[in-house]
Every structure is written in structure tokens, then in C-alpha cells.
N, C-alpha and C positions, 0 to 999 in steps of 0.2 A: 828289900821286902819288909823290912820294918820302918818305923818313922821317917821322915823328910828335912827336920827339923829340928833345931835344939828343946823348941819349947813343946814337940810332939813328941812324946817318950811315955812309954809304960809307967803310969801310975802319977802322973803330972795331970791336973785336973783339965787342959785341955787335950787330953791324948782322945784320939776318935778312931778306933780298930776299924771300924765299918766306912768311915773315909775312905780313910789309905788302902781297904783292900779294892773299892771301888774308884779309887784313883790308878793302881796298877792293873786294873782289869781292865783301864781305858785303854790305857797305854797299850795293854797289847793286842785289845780288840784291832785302834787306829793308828797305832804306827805302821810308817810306809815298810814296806817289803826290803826299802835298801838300807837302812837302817837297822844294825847289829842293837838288839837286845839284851845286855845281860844283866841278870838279877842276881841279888847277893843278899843274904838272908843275915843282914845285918843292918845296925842303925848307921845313917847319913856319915853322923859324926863318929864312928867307932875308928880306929887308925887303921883296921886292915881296909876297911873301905877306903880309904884318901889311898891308900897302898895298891888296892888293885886299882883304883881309876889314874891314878898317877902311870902305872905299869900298861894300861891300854891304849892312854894318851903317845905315852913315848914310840909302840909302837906305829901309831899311825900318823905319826909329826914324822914332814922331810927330813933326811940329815941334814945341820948347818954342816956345809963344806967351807 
């Protein structure tokens, strides 16, 4: 729910609040119904993001046997 990008961040001369909240407002006007949403109130690049999306990837990858 915060920036998308490295060079989109609070207080970097192209950060655009009113973007990004109407970029997530698309998202969940138009995304499909089977499609798992979740938001995380944090920037792209921060390490708990890479942490959670790392963590929801693994659960929905096959096991290699």
C-alpha cells in the first residue's frame, strides 16, 4: 500500500501519493474474483515485503518430489 518502486518513495521528488492510491483502487475495483488480493502497508522494497511475498509464493508452488 505504499510505493511500487525504488525511485517512488516518500519525499523523492517523483513520489505521487494520489497515483499509487488510484493505482490500488484499480486493482481492486478490476481484479478477477479468483485472484487472492493482499495488501501490506509497506514499501515494495522493504525486507518484510520480499519476506511475505517469498512466504505466499512457497505456499502455492508444487512440491519438487
Amino acid at each position: 500500500m505504499k510505493p511500487v518502486s525504488a525511485i517512488d518513495a516518500e519525499g523523492i521528488p517523483v513520489w505521487w501519493a494520489e497515483a499509487d492510491t488510484g493505482l490500488f483502487q484499480s486493482l481492486r475495483n478490476w481484479i478477477s474474483p479468483r485472484v487472492e488480493m493482499i495488501e501490506l502497508d509497506m514499501h515494495i522494497n522493504d525486507p518484510a515485503f520480499a519476506e511475505a511475498a517469498t512466504s505466499k509464493l512457497l505456499t502455492i508452488l508444487p512440491v519438487a518430489r
